[in-house]
C-alpha positions in Angstrom: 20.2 168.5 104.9 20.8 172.1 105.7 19.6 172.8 109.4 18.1 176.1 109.9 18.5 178.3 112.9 16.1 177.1 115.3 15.9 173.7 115.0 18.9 173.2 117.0 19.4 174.2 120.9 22.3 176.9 121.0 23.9 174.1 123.0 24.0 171.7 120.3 25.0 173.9 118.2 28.0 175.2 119.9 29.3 171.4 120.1 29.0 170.4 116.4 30.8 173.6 115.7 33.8 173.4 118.4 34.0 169.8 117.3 34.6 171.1 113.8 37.5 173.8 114.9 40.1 170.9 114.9 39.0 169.9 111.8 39.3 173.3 110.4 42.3 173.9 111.7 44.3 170.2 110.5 42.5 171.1 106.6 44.1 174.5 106.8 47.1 172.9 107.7 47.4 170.2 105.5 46.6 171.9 102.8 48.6 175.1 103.2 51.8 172.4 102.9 50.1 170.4 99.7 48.2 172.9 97.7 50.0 176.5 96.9 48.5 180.2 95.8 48.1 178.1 91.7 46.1 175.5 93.2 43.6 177.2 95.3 41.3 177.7 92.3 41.2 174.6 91.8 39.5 173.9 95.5 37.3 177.2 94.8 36.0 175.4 91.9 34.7 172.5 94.2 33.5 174.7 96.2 31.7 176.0 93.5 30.8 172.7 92.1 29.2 171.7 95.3 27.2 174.8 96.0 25.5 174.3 92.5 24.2 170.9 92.8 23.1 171.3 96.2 20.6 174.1 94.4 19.6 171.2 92.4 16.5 169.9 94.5 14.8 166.5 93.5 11.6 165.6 94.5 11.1 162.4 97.3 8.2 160.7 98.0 6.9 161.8 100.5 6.2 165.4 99.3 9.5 166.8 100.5 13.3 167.4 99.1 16.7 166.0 98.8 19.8 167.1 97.1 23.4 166.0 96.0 26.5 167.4 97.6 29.2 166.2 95.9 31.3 165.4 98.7 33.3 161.9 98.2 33.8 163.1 94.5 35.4 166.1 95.4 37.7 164.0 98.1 38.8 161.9 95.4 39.6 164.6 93.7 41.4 167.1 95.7 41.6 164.7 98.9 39.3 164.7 102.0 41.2 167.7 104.5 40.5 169.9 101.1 37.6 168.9 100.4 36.3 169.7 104.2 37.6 173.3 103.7 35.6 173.8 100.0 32.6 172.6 101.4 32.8 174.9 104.4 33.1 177.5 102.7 30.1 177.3 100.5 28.2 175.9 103.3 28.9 179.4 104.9 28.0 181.2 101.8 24.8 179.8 101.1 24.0 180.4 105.5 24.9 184.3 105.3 23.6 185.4 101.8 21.1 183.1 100.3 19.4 181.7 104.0 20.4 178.0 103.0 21.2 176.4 106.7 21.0 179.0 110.0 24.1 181.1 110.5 24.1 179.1 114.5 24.0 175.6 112.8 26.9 176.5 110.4 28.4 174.7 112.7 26.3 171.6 112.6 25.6 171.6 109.0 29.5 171.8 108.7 30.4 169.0 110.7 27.5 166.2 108.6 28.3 167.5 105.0 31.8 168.9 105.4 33.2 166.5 108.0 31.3 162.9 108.0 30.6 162.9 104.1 33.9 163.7 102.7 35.7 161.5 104.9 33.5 158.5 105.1 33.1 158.1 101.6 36.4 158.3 100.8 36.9 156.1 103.4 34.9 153.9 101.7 35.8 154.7 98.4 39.7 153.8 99.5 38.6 150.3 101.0 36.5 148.7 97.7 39.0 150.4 95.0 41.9 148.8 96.6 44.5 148.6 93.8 42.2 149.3 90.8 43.2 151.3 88.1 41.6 155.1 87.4 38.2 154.2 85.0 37.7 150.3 85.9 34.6 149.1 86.6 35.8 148.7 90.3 37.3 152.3 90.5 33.5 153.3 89.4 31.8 151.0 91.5 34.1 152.0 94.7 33.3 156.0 94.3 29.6 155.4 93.8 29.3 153.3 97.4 31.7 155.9 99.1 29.2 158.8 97.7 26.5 157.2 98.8 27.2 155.7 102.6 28.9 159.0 103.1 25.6 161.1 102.9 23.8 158.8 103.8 25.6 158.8 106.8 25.5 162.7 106.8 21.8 162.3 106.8 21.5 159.9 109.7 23.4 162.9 111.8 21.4 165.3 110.8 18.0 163.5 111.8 20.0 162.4 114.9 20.7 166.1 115.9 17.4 167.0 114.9 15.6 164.1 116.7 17.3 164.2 120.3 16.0 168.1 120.4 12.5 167.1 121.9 14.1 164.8 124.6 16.7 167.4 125.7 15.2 170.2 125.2 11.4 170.9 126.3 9.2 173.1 128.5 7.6 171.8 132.2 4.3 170.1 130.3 7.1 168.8 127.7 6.5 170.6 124.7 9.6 171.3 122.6 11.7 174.0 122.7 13.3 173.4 119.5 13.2 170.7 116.7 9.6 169.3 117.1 10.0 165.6 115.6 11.6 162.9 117.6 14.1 160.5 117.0 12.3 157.6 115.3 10.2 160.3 113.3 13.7 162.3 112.3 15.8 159.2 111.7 13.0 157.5 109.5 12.5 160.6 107.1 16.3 161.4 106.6 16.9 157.8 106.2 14.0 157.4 104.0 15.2 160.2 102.1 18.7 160.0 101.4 18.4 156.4 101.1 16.0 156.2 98.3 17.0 159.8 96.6 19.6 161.8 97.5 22.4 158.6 98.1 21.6 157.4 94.2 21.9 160.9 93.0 24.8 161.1 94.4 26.3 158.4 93.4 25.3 159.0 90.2 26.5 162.5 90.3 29.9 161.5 91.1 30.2 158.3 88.6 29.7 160.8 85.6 31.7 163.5 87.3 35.0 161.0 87.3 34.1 160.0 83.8 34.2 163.2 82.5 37.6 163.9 84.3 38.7 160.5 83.1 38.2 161.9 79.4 39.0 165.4 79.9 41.6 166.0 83.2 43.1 162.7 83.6 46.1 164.2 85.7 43.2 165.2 88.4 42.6 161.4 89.0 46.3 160.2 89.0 47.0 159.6 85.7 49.0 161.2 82.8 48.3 161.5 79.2 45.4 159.6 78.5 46.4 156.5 76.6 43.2 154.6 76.6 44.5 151.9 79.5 44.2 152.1 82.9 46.6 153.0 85.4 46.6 151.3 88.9 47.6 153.2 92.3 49.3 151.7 94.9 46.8 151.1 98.2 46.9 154.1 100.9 48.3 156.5 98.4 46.0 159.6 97.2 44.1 159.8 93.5 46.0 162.5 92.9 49.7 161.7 94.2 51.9 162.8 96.8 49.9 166.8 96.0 46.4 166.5 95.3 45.6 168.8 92.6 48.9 168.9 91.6 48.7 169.0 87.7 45.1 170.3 85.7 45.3 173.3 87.4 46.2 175.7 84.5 44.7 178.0 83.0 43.4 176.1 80.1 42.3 172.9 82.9 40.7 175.6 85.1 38.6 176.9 81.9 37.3 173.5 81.0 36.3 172.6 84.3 34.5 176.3 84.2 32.4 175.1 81.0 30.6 172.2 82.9 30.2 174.6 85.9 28.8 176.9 83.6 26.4 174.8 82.1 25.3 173.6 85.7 24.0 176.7 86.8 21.9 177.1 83.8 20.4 174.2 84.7 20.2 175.1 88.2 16.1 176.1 87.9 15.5 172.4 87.6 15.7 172.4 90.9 12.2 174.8 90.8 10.7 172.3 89.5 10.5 169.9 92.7 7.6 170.8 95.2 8.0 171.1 98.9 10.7 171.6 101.3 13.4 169.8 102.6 12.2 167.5 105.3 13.2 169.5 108.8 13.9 172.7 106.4 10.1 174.2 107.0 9.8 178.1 108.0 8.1 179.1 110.8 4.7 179.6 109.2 4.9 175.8 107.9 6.1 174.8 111.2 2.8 176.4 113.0 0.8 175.2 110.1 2.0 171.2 111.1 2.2 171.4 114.5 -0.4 174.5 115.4 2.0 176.6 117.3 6.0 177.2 117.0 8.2 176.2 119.7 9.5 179.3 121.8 13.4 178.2 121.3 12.7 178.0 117.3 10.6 181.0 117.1 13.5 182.8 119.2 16.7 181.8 116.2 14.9 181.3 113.3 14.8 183.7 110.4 16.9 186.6 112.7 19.1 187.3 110.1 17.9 188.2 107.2 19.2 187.1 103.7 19.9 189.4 100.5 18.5 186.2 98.4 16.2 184.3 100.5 15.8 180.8 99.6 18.0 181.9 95.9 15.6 184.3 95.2 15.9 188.3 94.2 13.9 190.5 96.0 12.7 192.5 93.1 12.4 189.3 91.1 8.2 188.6 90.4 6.5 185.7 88.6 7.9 182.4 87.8 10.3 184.0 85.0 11.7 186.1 88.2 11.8 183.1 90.2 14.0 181.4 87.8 16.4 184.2 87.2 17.1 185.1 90.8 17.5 180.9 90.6 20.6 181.6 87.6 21.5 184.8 88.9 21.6 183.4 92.3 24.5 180.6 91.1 26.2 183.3 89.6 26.6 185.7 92.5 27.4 182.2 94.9 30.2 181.2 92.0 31.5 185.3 92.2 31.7 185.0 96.2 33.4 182.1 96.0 35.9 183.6 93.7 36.4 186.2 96.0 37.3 184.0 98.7 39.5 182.5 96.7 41.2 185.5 95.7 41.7 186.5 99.4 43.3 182.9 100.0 45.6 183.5 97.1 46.5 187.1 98.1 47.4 185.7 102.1 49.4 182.5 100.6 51.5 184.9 98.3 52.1 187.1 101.1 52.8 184.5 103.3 55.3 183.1 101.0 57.2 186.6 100.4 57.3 187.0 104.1 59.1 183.4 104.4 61.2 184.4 101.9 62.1 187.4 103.5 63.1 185.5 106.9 65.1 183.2 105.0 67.3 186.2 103.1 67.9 187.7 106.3 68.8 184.0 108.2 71.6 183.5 105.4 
């Protein structure tokens, strides 16, 4: 589902992306006034939870990829305006260092997997749990649909964005400029593709991620001590209270949710183990190999910026042993950057605080 640079007219690109500036700008907001500096790890490590599994390619049918994102889980978890801002961010991480998505269609890629996935399926999620308690059968069943309408939906966009391309955007003798596949040949294979692999993996995905916060963080969901019974939320009001995130976010909660995280990205060469590429993620010499020539837009974007891990790889990396070590290694440095943002965030809420505090002294 990652768009690469090229695919997309500059045009189309430029909308997704001021279309996502407002929703930017609201998650900064909203958040700034729910989550403080303590909390922000707690956001970096869905950040981080996300940009694993999406390393985590399974295998569809028809010879190409798909992957989980994580999205409605993590809006359960830490609320949708949140959510939009961790997936964002690793989003732009994987576009500038490891060539996952184009560094133009940031904006695009943004605006399916960080915009219409967390939302919808929580959305969704919201509408079918109705007033069922944290670990019923019906809070289960409610986050699995959400997870998987809401990248399913995310898929439809893509292969909408990619598929109007060749209508909009063509030479004189109507050869494409950009994105060579049209709409019924774009909407089929990313409907065909999350619908039958990457939807039930992520539903899946998020069913035994909120069991395993059930057992081991029950304040992220809502709930207290664990007591073995159920606790039921009023309708309209978030998972996690009036503050999403607002208790597990010690040390000692941070450190078990690192150990699964941990775990993940040693498991992350799995994803080696599916052939082919994501459908509408081909490089330019698979592109000229399918269609015989590359489209003059397409060969004008793609691969101008160059990655220090192409495709999660390390350049001095050989053989399949190096090709699953710059896979682990790769996780590792993604989880580090993401760290680092987080540190940033944490270092500008602080100072933010003490220059509020400041204003406040002075006003009395």
């Amino acid at each position: 589902m990652h768009i690469p640079d090229g695919y997309l007219s500059p045009s189309t690109s430029l909308v997704l992306t001021g279309a996502m500036l407002p929703v930017w700008q609201q998650a900064a907001k909203k958040v700034s006034t729910r989550f403080d500096s303590a909390r922000v790890p707690l956001i970096a490590i869905g950040a981080a939870f996300s940009f694993v599994i999406m390393m985590l390619n399974v295998p569809v049918p028809d010879g190409t990829t798909a992957h989980a994102v994580g999205g409605t889980l993590l809006a359960i978890v830490l609320g949708p305006w949140a959510t939009s801002l961790a997936l964002s961010v690793a989003l732009l991480l994987q576009a500038l260092f490891f060539g996952d998505g184009g560094i133009l269609a940031f904006g695009a890629n943004a605006f399916n997997m960080a915009f219409l996935l967390p939302f919808t399926g929580y959305a969704v999620y919201r509408l079918i749990r109705g007033r069922a308690g944290v670990g019923t059968g019906r809070y289960y069943a409610a986050a699995a649909i959400g997870a998987y309408v809401g990248i399913n939906l995310a898929g439809l966009a893509t292969g909408f964005e990619l598929g109007i391309q060749p209508a909009l955007f063509h030479t004189a003798s109507g050869a494409p400029l950009y994105s060579p596949y049209g709409l019924k040949v774009a909407l089929a294979a990313m409907g065909f593709a999350h619908a039958a692999i990457a939807g039930p993996v992520e539903a899946i995905v998020s069913v035994l991620a909120l069991g395993y916060l059930h057992r081991t963080q029950p304040a992220l969901l809502g709930e207290g001590v664990p007591t073995g019974r159920s606790q039921t939320i009023p309708a309209g009001v978030s998972p996690a209270g009036s503050s999403p995130g607002a208790a597990g976010s010690s040390r000692a909660d941070l450190r078990r949710l690192l150990l699964p995280l941990a775990v993940l990205i040693l498991l992350t060469p799995l994803g080696l183990i599916a052939s082919g590429t994501a459908w509408g993620e081909w490089g330019l010499d698979q592109i000229k190999e399918q269609l015989g020539f590359v489209p003059t837009g397409m060969a004008r974007f793609a691969e101008r910026w160059p990655s220090l891990f192409p495709d999660y790889s390390l350049p001095w990396a050989h053989g399949r042993f190096g090709e699953i070590a710059g896979y682990v290694l790769s996780g590792v440095i993604g989880l580090i950057l993401i760290a680092a943002v987080a540190a940033v965030a944490v270092w500008l809420s602080r100072r933010r605080g003490h220059a509020d505090s400041g204003r406040n002294r002075f006003a009395l």
